[in-house]
C-alpha positions, 0 to 999 in steps of 0.5 A: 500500500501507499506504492508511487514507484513499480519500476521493480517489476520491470524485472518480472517478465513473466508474471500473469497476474498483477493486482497493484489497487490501492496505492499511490500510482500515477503511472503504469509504464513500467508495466510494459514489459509484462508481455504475458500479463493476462491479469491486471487490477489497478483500482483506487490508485491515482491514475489520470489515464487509461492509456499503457503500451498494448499487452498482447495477452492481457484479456482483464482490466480494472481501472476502478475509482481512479481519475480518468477523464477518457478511454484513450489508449486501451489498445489491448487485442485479447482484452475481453474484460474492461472496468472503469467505475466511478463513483458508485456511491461506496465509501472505501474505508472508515476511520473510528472515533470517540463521539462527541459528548455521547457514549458509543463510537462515530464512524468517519467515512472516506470517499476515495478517488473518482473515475469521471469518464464524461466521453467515449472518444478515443475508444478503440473499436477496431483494436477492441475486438475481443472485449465483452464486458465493458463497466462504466457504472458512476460516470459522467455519461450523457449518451451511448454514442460511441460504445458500440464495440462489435463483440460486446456481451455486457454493457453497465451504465448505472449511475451516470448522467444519460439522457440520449440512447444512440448507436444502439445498432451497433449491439448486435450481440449485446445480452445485458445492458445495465442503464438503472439511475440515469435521465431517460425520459424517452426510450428512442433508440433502441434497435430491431439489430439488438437480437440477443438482448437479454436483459434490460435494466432501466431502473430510477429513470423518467420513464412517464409513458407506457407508450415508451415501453411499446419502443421496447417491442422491437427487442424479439428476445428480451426475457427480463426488464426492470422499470421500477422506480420510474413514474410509470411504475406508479399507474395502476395495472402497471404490470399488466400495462406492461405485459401487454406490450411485452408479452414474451416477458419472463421476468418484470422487476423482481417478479416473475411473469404467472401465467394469470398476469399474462393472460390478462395481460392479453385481453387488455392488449385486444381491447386496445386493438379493438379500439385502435380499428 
C-alpha cells in the first residue's frame, strides 16, 4: 500500500497476474514489459489515464475509482474484460472515533478517488475486438454514442448522467445492458439489430409513458426488464400495462411473469386493438 514507484517489476517478465489497487500510482509504464500479463487490477490508485503500451495477452482490466477523464489508449487485442467505475456511491474505508459528548463510537467515512469518464472518444473499436464486458457504472455519461464495440456481451451504465440512447445498432450481440439511475425520459433508440438482448435494466429513470415501453417491442428476445422506480411504475395495472406490450416477458422487476398476469395481460392488449380499428 501507499506504492508511487513499480519500476521493480520491470524485472518480472513473466508474471500473469498483477493486482497493484490501492496505492499511490500515477503511472503504469513500467508495466510494459509484462508481455504475458493476462491479469491486471489497478483500482483506487491515482491514475489520470487509461492509456499503457498494448499487452498482447492481457484479456482483464480494472481501472476502478481512479481519475480518468477518457478511454484513450486501451489498445489491448485479447482484452475481453474492461472496468472503469466511478463513483458508485461506496465509501472505501472508515476511520473510528470517540463521539462527541455521547457514549458509543462515530464512524468517519472516506470517499476515495473518482473515475469521471464524461466521453467515449478515443475508444478503440477496431483494436477492441475481443472485449465483452465493458463497466462504466458512476460516470459522467450523457449518451451511448460511441460504445458500440462489435463483440460486446455486457454493457453497465448505472449511475451516470444519460439522457440520449444512440448507436444502439451497433449491439448486435449485446445480452445485458445495465442503464438503472440515469435521465431517460424517452426510450428512442433502441434497435430491431439488438437480437440477443437479454436483459434490460432501466431502473430510477423518467420513464412517464407506457407508450415508451411499446419502443421496447422491437427487442424479439428480451426475457427480463426492470422499470421500477420510474413514474410509470406508479399507474395502476402497471404490470399488466406492461405485459401487454411485452408479452414474451419472463421476468418484470423482481417478479416473475404467472401465467394469470399474462393472460390478462392479453385481453387488455385486444381491447386496445379493438379500439385502435
Amino acid at each position: 500500500r501507499g506504492l508511487t514507484d513499480i519500476s521493480l517489476l520491470e524485472r518480472f517478465i513473466h508474471l500473469r497476474y498483477v493486482d497493484l489497487s490501492k496505492n499511490k500510482l500515477k503511472d503504469l509504464a513500467p508495466l510494459s514489459s509484462l508481455t504475458q500479463l493476462l491479469w491486471l487490477k489497478v483500482d483506487e490508485n491515482l491514475l489520470s489515464s487509461a492509456t499503457m503500451q498494448e499487452l498482447p495477452y492481457l484479456q482483464v482490466i480494472s481501472f476502478d475509482h481512479n481519475h480518468i477523464m477518457d478511454l484513450e489508449g486501451i489498445t489491448h487485442p485479447l482484452l475481453a474484460n474492461l472496468s472503469l467505475k466511478g463513483d458508485t456511491g461506496h465509501p472505501s474505508s472508515f476511520l473510528w472515533g470517540p463521539s462527541l459528548g455521547k457514549v458509543g463510537l462515530t464512524f468517519f467515512f472516506l470517499w476515495h478517488s473518482e473515475n469521471k469518464i464524461q466521453t467515449v472518444l478515443g475508444l478503440s473499436h477496431d483494436q477492441l475486438f475481443s472485449l465483452q464486458v465493458l463497466e462504466l457504472r458512476g460516470n459522467e455519461l450523457k449518451t451511448t454514442a460511441g460504445l458500440g464495440v462489435s463483440k460486446l456481451k455486457k454493457l453497465y451504465l448505472a449511475k451516470n448522467t444519460i439522457c440520449s440512447l444512440e448507436g444502439l445498432e451497433e449491439f448486435e450481440q449485446l445480452e445485458t445492458l445495465h442503464l438503472r439511475d440515469n435521465k431517460l425520459e424517452t426510450l428512442d433508440g433502441f434497435s430491431d439489430s439488438m437480437k440477443c438482448l437479454q436483459y434490460l435494466n432501466l431502473r430510477s429513470n423518467g420513464i412517464k409513458s407506457f407508450q415508451e415501453v411499446e419502443k421496447l417491442q422491437v427487442l424479439p428476445v428480451l426475457q427480463a426488464l426492470v422499470l421500477m422506480d420510474n413514474p410509470c411504475a406508479k399507474e395502476p395495472d402497471y404490470r399488466l400495462q406492461v405485459l401487454s406490450w411485452l408479452p414474451w416477458l419472463q421476468r418484470l422487476d423482481k417478479e416473475s411473469v404467472e401465467e394469470e398476469e399474462r393472460e390478462e395481460a392479453e385481453r387488455i392488449s385486444q381491447t386496445r386493438k379493438e379500439k385502435e380499428k
